[in-house]
C-alpha positions in Angstrom: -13.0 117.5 50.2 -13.5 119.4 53.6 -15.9 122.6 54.2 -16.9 121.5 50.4 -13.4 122.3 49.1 -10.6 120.5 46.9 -7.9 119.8 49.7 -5.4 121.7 47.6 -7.0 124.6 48.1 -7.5 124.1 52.1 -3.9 123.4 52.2 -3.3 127.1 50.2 -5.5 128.7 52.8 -3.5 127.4 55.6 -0.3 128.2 54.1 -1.3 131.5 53.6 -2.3 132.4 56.9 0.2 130.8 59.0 0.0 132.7 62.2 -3.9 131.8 62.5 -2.4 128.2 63.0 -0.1 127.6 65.8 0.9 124.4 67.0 -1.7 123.5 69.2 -4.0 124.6 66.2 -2.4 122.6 63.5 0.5 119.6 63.4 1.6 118.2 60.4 1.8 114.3 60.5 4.9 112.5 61.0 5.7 109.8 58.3 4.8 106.8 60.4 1.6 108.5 61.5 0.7 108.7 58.2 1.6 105.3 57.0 -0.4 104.1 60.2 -3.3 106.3 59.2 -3.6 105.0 55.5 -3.1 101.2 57.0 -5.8 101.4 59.4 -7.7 103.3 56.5 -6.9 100.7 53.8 -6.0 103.0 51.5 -3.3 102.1 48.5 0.6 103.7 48.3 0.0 103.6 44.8 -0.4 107.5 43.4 2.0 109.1 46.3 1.3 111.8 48.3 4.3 115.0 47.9 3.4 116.2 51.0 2.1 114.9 54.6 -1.3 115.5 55.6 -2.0 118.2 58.1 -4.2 117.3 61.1 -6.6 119.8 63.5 -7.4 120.5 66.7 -10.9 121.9 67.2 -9.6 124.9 67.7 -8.1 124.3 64.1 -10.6 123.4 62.7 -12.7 126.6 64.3 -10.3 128.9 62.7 -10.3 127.1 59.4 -13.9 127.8 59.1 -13.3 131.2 59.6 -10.3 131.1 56.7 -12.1 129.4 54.1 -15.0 131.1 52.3 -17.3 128.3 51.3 -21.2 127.8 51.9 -20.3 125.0 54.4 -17.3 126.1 56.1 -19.7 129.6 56.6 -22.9 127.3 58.1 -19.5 125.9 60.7 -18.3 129.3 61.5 -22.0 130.1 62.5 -22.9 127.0 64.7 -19.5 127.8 66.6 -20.3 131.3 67.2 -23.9 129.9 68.5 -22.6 127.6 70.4 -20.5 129.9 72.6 -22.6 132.2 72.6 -25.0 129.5 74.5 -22.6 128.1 76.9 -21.6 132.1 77.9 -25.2 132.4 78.6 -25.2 129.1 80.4 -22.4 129.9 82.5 -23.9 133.0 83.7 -26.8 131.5 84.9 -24.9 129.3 86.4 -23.2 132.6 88.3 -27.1 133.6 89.1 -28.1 130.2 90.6 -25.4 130.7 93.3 -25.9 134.1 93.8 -29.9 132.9 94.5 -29.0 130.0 96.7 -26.7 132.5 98.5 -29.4 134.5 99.2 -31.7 132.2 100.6 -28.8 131.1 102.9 -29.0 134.3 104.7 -33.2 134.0 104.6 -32.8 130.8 106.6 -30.7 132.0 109.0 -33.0 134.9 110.1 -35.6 132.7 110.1 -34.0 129.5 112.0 -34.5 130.6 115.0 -37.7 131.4 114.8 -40.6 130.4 117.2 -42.5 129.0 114.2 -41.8 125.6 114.8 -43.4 124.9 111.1 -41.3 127.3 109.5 -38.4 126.1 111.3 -39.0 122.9 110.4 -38.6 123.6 106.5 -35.8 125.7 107.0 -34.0 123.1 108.5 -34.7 120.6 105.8 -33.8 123.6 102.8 -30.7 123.9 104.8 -30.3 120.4 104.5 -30.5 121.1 100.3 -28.2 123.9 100.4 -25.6 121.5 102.2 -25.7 118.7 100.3 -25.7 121.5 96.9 -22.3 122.8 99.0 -21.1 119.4 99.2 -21.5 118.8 95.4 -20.1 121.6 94.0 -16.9 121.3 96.3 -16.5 117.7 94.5 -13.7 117.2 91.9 -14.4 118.1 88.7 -14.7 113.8 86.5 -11.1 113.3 85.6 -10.1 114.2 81.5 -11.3 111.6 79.7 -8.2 110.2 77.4 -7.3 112.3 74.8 -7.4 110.0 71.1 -5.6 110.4 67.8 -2.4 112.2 67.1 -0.3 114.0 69.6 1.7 117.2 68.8 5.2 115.9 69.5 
């Protein structure tokens, strides 16, 4: 059972809306993926399967909870919507904070040279932040961490 449904009827769904599955949705496992899959899962030959199993991507499975209409599969559909609707509002934030830190770039510079000698002093050591913040966000972004499972071959 998946989004509290018979897997019959997920597999009707899919079939029946085929162009909200594309491959990098949706693959359907080869023959030796599946015999590996039921040998690392212990299960018996005995009772045959007709047909091999279909596996998804999270985008997949995303769109299947948007296909089937079950309590569960509904509850999935909602945390997903949530969800990006939280990193859209992160990211934009994330906009904000460098449009703040921009700003108080061009603050310090007016005031650097200022005769203050105090509020030079912690102009030179915010500076010294904003650099190091420059520094950081010009890193690499932490190499893909290795992809598990199934391929799409």
């Amino acid at each position: 059972m998946c989004y509290g449904i018979e897997t019959k009827n997920l597999n009707k769904a899919v079939t029946r809306n085929p162009e909200r599955f594309p491959e990098d949705f949706m693959f359907q496992l080869t023959q030796d993926e599946y015999d590996s899959l039921r040998f690392q899962n212990g299960t018996s030959s005995w009772g045959g399967k007709r047909k091999l199993p279909y596996a998804f991507t999270e985008q997949g499975v995303a769109m299947l909870s948007g296909v089937i209409n079950s309590d569960q599969a509904i509850q999935v559909n909602i945390n997903i919507m949530r969800t990006f609707t939280a990193m859209r509002r992160y990211f934009a934030q994330q906009k904000n904070i460098d449009t703040e830190i921009k700003k108080l770039e061009k603050m310090l510079l007016l005031h650097i040279d200022s005769t203050d000698q105090h509020l030079a002093q912690h102009a030179t050591k915010i500076n010294d932040i904003i650099t190091v913040l420059d520094e950081m966000r010009k890193l690499p972004a932490p190499a893909p961490k290795r992809k598990i499972g199934f391929g799409v071959n």
